[in-house]
N, C-alpha and C positions, 0 to 999 in steps of 0.2 A: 458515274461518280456523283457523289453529294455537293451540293454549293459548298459546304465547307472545305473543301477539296478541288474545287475547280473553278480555274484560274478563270478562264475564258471565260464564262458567262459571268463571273463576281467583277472580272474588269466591265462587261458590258453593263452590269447593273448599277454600279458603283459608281464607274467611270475614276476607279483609283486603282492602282497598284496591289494585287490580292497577294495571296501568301500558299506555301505551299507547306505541308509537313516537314520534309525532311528540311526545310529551312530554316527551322526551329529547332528541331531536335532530332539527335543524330546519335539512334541508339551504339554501345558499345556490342562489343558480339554478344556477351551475354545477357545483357539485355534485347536481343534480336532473336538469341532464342525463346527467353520469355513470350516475346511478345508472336514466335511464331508457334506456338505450343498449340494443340489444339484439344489438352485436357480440359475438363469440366471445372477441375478446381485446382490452380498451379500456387505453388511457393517459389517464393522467388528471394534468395539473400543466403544470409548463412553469417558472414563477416561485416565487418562495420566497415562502409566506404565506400560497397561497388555502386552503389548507384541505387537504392531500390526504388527509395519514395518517388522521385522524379517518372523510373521505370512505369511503378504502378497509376500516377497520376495522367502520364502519355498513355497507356494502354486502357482509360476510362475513355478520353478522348479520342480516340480511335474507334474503341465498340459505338461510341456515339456516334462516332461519321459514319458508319456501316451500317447504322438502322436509323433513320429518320423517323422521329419522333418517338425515340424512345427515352427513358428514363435509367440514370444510373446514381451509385449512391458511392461515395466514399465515405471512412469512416478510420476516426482513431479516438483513443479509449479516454481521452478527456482533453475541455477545450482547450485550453492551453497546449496542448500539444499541435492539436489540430494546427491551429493558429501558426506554431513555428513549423510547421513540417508541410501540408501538403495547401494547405492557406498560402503559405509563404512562396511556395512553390508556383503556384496556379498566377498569384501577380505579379511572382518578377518573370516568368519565362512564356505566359501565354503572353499576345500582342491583342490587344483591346479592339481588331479589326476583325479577331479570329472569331467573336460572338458578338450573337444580338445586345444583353445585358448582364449582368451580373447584382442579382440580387441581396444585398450584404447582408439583412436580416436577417434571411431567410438561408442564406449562403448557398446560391443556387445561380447555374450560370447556365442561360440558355444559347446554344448552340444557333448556327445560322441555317440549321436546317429542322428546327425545330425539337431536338433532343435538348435534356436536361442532363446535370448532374449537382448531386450534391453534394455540400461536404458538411458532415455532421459527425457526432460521439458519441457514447458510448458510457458513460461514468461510472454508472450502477447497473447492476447485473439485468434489471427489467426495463431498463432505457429500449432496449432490441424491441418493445414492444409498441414503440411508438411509431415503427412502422408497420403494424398488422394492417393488412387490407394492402399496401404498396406492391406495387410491382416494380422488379428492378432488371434491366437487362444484363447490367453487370455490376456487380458488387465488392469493392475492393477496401481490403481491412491491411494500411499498415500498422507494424509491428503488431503482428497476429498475436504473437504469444503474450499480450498484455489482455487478449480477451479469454473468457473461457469459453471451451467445450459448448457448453447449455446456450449460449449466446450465439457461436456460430452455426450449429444448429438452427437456432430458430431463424436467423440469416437466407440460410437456404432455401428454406420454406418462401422468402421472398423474391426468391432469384429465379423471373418468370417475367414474359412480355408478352401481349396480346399484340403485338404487330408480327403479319404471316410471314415465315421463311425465319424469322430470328434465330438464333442463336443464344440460348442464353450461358453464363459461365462467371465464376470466383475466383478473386487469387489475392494472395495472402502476402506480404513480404516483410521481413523480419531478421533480427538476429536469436541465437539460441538465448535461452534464460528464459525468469521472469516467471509470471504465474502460468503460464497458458503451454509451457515448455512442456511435458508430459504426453500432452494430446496431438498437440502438431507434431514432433516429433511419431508418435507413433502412427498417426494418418501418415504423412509425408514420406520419413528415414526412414522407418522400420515396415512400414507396412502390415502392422498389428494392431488393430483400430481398439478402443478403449472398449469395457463388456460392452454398454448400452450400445453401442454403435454396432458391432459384431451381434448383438442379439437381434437388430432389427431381421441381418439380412440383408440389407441393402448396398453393404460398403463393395465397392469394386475399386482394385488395387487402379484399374488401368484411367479411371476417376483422378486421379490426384497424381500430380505430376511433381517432383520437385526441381526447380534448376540451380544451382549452386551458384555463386559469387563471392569473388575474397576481393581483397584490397586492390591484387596488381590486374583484375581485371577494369579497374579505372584507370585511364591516364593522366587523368586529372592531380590522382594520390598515387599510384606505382611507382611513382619516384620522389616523392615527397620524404625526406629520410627523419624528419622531423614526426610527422605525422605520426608513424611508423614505429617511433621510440616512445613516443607518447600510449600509445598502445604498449608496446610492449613493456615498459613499468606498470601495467595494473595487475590487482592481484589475480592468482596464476589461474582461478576458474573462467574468471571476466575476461582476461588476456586469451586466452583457448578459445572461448566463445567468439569475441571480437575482433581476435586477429586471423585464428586460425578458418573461423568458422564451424567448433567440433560439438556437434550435437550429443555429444558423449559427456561431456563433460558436467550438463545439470541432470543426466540422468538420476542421482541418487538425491533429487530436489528434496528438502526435507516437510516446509512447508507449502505443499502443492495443494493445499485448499487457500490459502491467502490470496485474498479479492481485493483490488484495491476499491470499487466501487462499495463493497460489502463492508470491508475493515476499515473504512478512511470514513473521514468528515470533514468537512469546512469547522476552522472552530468556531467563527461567528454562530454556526449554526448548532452548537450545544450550550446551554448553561447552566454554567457549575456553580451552586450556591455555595456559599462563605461556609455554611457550619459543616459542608458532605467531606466526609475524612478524606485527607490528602496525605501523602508521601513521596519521598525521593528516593530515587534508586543510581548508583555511581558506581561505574567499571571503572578502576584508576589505573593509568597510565601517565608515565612521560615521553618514554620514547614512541609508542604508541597513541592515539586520542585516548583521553578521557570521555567517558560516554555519560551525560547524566540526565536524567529524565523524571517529569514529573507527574506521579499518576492521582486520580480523583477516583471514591466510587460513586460510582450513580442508581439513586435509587430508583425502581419505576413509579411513574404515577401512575394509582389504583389501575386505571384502564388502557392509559394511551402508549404507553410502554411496550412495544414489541421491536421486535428482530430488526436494525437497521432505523429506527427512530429514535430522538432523543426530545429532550422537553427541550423547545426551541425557547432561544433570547424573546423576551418581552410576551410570552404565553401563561395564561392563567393557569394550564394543568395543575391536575392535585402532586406534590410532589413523593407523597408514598412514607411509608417508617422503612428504617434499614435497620434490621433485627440483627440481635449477634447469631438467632439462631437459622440466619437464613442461608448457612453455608449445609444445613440439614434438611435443605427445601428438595424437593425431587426436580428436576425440569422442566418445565412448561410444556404443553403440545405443540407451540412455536417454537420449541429449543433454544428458549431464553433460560436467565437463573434470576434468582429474586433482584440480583443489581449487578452490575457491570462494571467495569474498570474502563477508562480515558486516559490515557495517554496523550498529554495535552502538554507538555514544553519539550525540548533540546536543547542541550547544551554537547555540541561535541569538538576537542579542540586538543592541540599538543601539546606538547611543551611548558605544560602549568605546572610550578610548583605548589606542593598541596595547599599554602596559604592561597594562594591565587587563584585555584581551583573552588575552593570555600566560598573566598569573597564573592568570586563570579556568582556561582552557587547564592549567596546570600541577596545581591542584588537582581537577580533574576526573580525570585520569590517573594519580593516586596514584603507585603503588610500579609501574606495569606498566613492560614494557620496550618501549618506542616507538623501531623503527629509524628511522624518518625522518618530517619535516614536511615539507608542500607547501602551497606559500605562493601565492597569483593573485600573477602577473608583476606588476600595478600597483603592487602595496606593494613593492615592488623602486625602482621610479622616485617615488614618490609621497614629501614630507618633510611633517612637523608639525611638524621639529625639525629640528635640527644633520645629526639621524640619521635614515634612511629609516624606514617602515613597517615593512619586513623585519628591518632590523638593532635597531630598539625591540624586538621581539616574538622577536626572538633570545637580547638580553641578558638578557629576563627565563627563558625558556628555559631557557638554560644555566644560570643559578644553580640552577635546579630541575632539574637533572639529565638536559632533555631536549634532544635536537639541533637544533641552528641550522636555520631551517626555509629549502627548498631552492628553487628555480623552479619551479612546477608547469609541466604541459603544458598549452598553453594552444590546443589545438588542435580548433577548437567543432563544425568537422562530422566529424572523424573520431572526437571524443570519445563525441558524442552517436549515433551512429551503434556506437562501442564499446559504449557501455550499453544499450543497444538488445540488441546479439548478446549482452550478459550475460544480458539478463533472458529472452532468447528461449533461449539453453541452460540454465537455470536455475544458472548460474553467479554468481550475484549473488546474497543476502537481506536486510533490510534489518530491524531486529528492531523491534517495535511502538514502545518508546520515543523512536522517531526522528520524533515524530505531522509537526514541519513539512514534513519530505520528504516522506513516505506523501502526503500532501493534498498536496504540488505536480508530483509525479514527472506524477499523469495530466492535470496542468491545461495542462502548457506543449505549445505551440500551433504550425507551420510558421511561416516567415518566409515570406508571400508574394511577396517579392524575391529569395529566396534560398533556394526550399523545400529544400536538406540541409541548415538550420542551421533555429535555434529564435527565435522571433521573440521580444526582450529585453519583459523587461513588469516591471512589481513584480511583487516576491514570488521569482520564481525564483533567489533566492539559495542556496536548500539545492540544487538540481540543478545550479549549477555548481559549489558546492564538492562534490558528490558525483562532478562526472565530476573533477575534480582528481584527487579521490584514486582512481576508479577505474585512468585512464590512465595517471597517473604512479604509481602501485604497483602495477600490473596487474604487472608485472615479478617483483614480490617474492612475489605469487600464484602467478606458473607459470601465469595463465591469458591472457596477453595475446594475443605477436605470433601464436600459430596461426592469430586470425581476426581480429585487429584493424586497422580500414582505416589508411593515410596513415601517421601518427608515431603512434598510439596505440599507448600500450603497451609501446613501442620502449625500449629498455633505453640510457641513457645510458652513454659510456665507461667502459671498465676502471676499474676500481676502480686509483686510485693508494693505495702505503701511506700507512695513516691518512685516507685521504678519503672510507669508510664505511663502513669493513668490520665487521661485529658480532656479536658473538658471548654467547649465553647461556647461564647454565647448565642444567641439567635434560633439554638434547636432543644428540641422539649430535654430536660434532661434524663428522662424514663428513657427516650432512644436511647440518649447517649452510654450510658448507664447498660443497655441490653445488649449493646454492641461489643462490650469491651469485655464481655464475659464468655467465655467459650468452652464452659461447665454446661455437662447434660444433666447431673442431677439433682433433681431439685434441691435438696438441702446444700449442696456445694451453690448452686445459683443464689440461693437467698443468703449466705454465709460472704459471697462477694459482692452481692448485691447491696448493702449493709452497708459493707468494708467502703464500697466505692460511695457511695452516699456521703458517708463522712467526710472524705477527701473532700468532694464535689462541695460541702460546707465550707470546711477552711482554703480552699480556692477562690472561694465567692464570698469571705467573712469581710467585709468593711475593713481595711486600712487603716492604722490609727493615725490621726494627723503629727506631722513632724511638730515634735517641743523645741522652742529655742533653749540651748545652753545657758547658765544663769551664769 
């Protein structure tokens, strides 16, 4: 037995009172099967409650006692999590006598027989790289299904120890959903590994073990009737998932490319100049949230603009022209498009009436320059009053300075289908503060009636006001009609004078002027080119000074 584990010789060294495992932690049955499984690569969870994190963070500490001087890794898919979950874990339930040190920087706790483990994330899809060269004896990913495929993969490839006799071995533990739901699910439930995995060759069913776990396998929550009801009020895909445990239920995931490491940003970490076209997009509800969101396009600078970068705050990069005709630009060989859309505010709440919703709306948007609002077509038809949905949330609007909000495009398989090819060229980001989309983009689910649309559920109110504003602003982007199916994206009529032409200060007005035109041929381009010039004068003509009254 290892000094971490034995009493006798830790008292003679010590000369204190040692500790023994089971003194500390006292798996449940299911967790006692996990931990006696002797596959290569186990899952463990299913339902929200049984115990996993805890499960997974005692069985790094166990592989550790059984190989002196080995190394192991835990991991979850961003710091913040890490922090609440197995961080959190590691200092209130380990005892400070059970290891040498605990490295906080570095987040590394060295064992009393010489083993390590880590606890580290995972954010961006090529984070997995920072341990090339590592060996790990055991490597343990909660909530697996927040990582993808490519990622656990390269995983593997580290799960290897140069001390003789080892054992080395993975385990996963998780609830169903989320991005990663697709793969684990077919490694684990179904035992039909994804093509890449299946062309290797290599996959062996008898490899990957699953152990299941719901609620009343804790004692702690199996009679908790609270708990329980709290669960049971979520909507009805989340509810299956997290109470039932039914890996059935995100099978029909619609967005299974959605990365949070790929699709997310810190906002600090993007800057959006004053003059790059902005817009708002609003799903209205009362009984339901109102969902409203504020998009930016961003142009690339000449060179530093690729896949997953943005022109950071306080950087000189060149910032680039955003052409109107850049929505006719082919792809890049990085599968960029000439500029990108940001998804950079929220606002999502109930119970507002449309005045209230406006205001909010008005004060969240300050001093920015908002070319256009796009409104769901129901608040068009829908009255509380005298006056529509649309025209309440207008007049508040205008007094604040911003434009009468417009029709959105209300067009749900070619919308959804558009977001989709945003987030597959990484044409789309969506910046962290946005947390209700983030959490609903990978939840909504096929319509099994109707699989090109998205089967309506609660909650999916941020993913329709986000394809709102995709589709009907995609235009203002330059990244739309090149790839967008049906009417997505599709640029409504010439611009009549005064019916939306805009102009700000601070950028060349030749961009602004090339953007707002969305004529291919040349005499129609120089015909509105013209047209908009003029405007662009009596917008920018001097003021006459107010006369006093005589």
């Amino acid at each position: 037995m290892t000094p971490l584990l034995d009493l006798s010789r830790k008292r003679k060294r010590t000369a204190r009172k040692g500790w023994d495992l089971d003194r500390f932690y006292k798996p449940f049955p299911q967790q006692e099967l996990f931990h006696a499984s002797e596959a290569k690569y186990r899952l463990f969870g299913g339902a929200a409650g049984p115990g996993k994190t805890k499960a997974l963070l005692w069985e790094a500490i166990r592989q550790a006692d059984r190989v002196p001087g080995s190394d192991g890794l835990l991991l979850r898919r961003t710091y913040g999590e890490l922090e609440s979950s197995l961080l959190a874990y590691f200092r209130r339930d380990v005892p400070r006598e059970c290891y040498k040190k605990f490295n906080e920087s570095k987040r590394t706790v060295t064992w009393l027989n010489g083993s390590t483990t880590r606890f580290a994330y995972c954010r961006n899809e090529n984070d997995v790289y920072r341990y090339q060269g590592a060996e790990f004896l055991f490597i343990g990913l909660d909530e697996l299904t927040h990582f993808t495929l490519k990622q656990w993969q390269f995983l593997t490839s580290r799960n290897r120890c140069p001390v003789p006799g080892s054992r080395c071995s993975m385990a996963g533990a998780t609830n169903p959903g989320n991005i990663g739901h697709a793969w684990v699910k077919a490694l684990w439930i179904d035992h039909k590994p994804p093509a890449d995995v299946a062309h290797s060759g290599l996959y062996d069913a008898k490899d990957y073990e699953f152990i299941p776990a719901r609620l009343a396998d804790n004692p702690i929550y199996a009679n908790d009737a609270e708990y329980r009801r709290t669960l049971s009020t979520l909507p009805e895909s989340l509810r299956k998932a997290f109470l039932d445990g039914d890996w059935n239920v995100f099978a029909g995931q619609y967005f299974d490319i959605f990365d949070y490491g790929r699709h997310t940003a810190r906002p600090e970490e993007i800057r959006l100049e004053a003059w790059w076209p902005r817009w708002i997009s609003i799903d209205w509800g009362f009984q339901h949230p109102s969902a409203v969101y504020w998009h930016c396009a961003v142009p690339p600078p000449a060179a530093a603009f690729r896949p997953g970068r943005f022109p950071i705050a306080g950087s000189t990069a060149p910032i680039g022209a955003l052409s109107g005709m850049a929505a006719k630009s082919p792809p890049s060989e990085e599968g960029g498009y000439s500029s990108r859309i940001v998804t950079y505010r929220e606002f999502v709440q109930s119970g507002l009436s449309p005045r209230m919703l406006a205001q909010g709306i008005a004060e969240r948007s300050g001093r920015e320059n908002i070319s256009e609002v796009f409104l769901s077509p129901d608040a068009f038809a829908h009255r509380t009053a005298e006056a529509s949905i649309a025209e309440q949330v207008g007049d508040v609007l205008a007094v604040n300075g911003l434009p009468r909000p417009a029709i959105a495009d209300d067009d749900r398989i070619g919308g959804w289908q558009y977001m989709y090819q945003l987030l597959e060229s990484n044409a789309w980001v969506v910046t962290e503060n946005c947390a209700k989309l983030i959490e609903c983009i990978p939840t909504v689910v096929r319509d099994n009636a109707r699989v090109e649309d998205i089967r309506k559920m609660d909650g999916d109110d941020p993913a329709d006001s986000a394809r709102y504003g995709l589709v009907s602003g995609g235009r203002i982007a330059g990244v739309a009609t090149a790839f967008a199916p049906s009417r997505a994206g599709q640029p409504p009529p010439s611009y009549a004078p005064g019916s939306g032409a805009h102009f700000v200060t601070g950028m060349p007005l030749g961009e602004q002027i090339a953007r707002q035109i969305s004529a291919t041929d040349p005499t129609s381009r120089a015909i509105h080119s013209q047209r908009l010039e003029g405007e662009a004068r009596k917008q920018f003509r001097p003021k006459p000074l107010p006369r006093r009254r005589r």
